[in-house]
N, C-alpha and C positions, 0 to 999 in steps of 0.2 A: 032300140027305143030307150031303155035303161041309160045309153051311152049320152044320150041326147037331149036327156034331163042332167045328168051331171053334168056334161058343157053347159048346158044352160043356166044351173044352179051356179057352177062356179063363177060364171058373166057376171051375172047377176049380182053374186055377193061379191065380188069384184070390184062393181060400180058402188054399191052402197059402202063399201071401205074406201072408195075415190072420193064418192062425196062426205063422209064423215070428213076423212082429210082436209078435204078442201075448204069445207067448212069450216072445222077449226084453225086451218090459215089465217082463215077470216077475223074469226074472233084474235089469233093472236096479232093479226096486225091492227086491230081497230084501240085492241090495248094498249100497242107498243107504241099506236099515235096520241093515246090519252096519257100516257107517262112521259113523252117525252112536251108534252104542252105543259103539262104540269110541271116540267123543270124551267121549261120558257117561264112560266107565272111564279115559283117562285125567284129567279132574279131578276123580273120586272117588280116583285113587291120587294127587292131589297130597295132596289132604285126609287122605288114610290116611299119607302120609310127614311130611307137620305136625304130625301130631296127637300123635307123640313125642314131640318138644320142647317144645310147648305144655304137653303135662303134665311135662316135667321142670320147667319153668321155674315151673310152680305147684306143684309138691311141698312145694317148702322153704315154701311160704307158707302152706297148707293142711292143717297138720295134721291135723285133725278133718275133712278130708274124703276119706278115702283110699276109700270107700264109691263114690264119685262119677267118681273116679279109674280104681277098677279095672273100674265099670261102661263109661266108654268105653272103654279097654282093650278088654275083652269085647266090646263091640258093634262097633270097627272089626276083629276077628279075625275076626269073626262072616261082616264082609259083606265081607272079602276073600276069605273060603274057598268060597263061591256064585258059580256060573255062573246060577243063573235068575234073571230078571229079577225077576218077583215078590218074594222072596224078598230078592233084594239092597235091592228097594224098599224092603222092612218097614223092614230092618237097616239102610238108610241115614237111613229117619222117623224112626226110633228112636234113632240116632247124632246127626240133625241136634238132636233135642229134649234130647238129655243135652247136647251143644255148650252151647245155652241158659240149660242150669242151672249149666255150668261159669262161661259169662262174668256168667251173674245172681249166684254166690257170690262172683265175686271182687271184688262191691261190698263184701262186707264186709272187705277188702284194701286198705288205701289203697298200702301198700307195694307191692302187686303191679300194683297201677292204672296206679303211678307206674314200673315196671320197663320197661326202652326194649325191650328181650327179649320181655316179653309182649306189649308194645304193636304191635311189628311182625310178630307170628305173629298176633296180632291180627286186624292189616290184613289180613296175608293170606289170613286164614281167610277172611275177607267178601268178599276177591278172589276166591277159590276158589268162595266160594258161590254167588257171582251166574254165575261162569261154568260151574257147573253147573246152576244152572237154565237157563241159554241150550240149551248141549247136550239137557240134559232136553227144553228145545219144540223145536228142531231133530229130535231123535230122534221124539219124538211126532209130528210133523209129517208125519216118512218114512213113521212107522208109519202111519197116518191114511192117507197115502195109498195104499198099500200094501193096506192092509184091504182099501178100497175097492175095488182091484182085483179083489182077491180073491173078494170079495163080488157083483160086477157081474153082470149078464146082459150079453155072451154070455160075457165071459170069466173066469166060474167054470166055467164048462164046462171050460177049459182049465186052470188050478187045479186043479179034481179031478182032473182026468186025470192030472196030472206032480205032484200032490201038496204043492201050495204051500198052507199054509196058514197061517192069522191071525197075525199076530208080536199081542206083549206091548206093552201100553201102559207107559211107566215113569210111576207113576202117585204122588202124596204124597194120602196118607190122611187127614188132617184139615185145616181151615183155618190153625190153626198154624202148622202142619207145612210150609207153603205159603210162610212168611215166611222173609226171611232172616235168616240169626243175628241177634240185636241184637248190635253190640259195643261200646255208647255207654259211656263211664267217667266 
């Protein structure tokens, strides 16, 4: 009898050190997908604090393109003022591909090509981009494995229980969209 309460004690406490475990997986992946969105947010806000000057520095030169101008405007307002990821997604697809048509217009610009101002917000635009997409697979990666968790046998069991569920892939919506800015002059 004695023997039978120890087997059973040590189940027991067994399971309750599986599920502390398993638990705290949880928590550590739910963090590791909040750290790495927060590296995604800050090199979207370097991109959102460049993106001023880039277009002051193209105003004087663009006349006939103020259309183009107030549309990025609009689209980095856009995906500053969202928290969902989705949603920031779109407005960041949709900011990356206006970017596009800003530096494809200002071939018609030899003055602005030739401007050391543009040239270097330029640079750093395609600095900022690539290091957004790093963040971008980093963050995916958390997320990805996180899912995974989530989704497991046995520990969706514990998921349901304490209510963990799926984060957001940050995800670019066409092939495109996928490329970084060109900024060839």
């Amino acid at each position: 009898m004695l023997i039978f309460f120890g087997v059973a004690g040590a189940v027991l406490l067994g399971m309750i050190l599986w599920f502390v475990a398993l638990y705290n997986r949880f928590i550590r992946g739910k963090n590791l997908v909040r750290e790495a969105w927060s590296g995604i947010e800050v090199q979207l806000k370097r991109r959102h604090d460049l993106i001023p000057n880039l277009l002051e520095t193209v105003k004087g030169y663009m006349q006939y393109e103020r259309q183009l101008l107030q549309d990025i405007t609009s689209l980095r307002s856009k995906s500053m003022s969202t928290d969902n990821i989705k949603e920031k997604a779109s407005a960041e697809n949709a900011l990356s591909g206006t970017l596009k048509t800003l530096f494809a217009l200002a071939e018609a610009y030899p003055d602005l090509k030739a401007n050391q101002s543009f040239l270097d917000l330029q640079k750093n635009l395609a600095d900022i981009e690539e290091q957004i997409q790093l963040a971008r697979r980093y963050y995916n990666g958390t997320v990805r494995d996180y899912n995974i968790l989530v989704e497991s046998f046995p520990s969706v069991l514990v998921a349901r229980f304490f209510g963990f569920n799926l984060a957001d892939f940050f995800e670019v919506e066409s092939a495109t969209e996928r490329e970084v800015p060109a900024v060839k002059f």
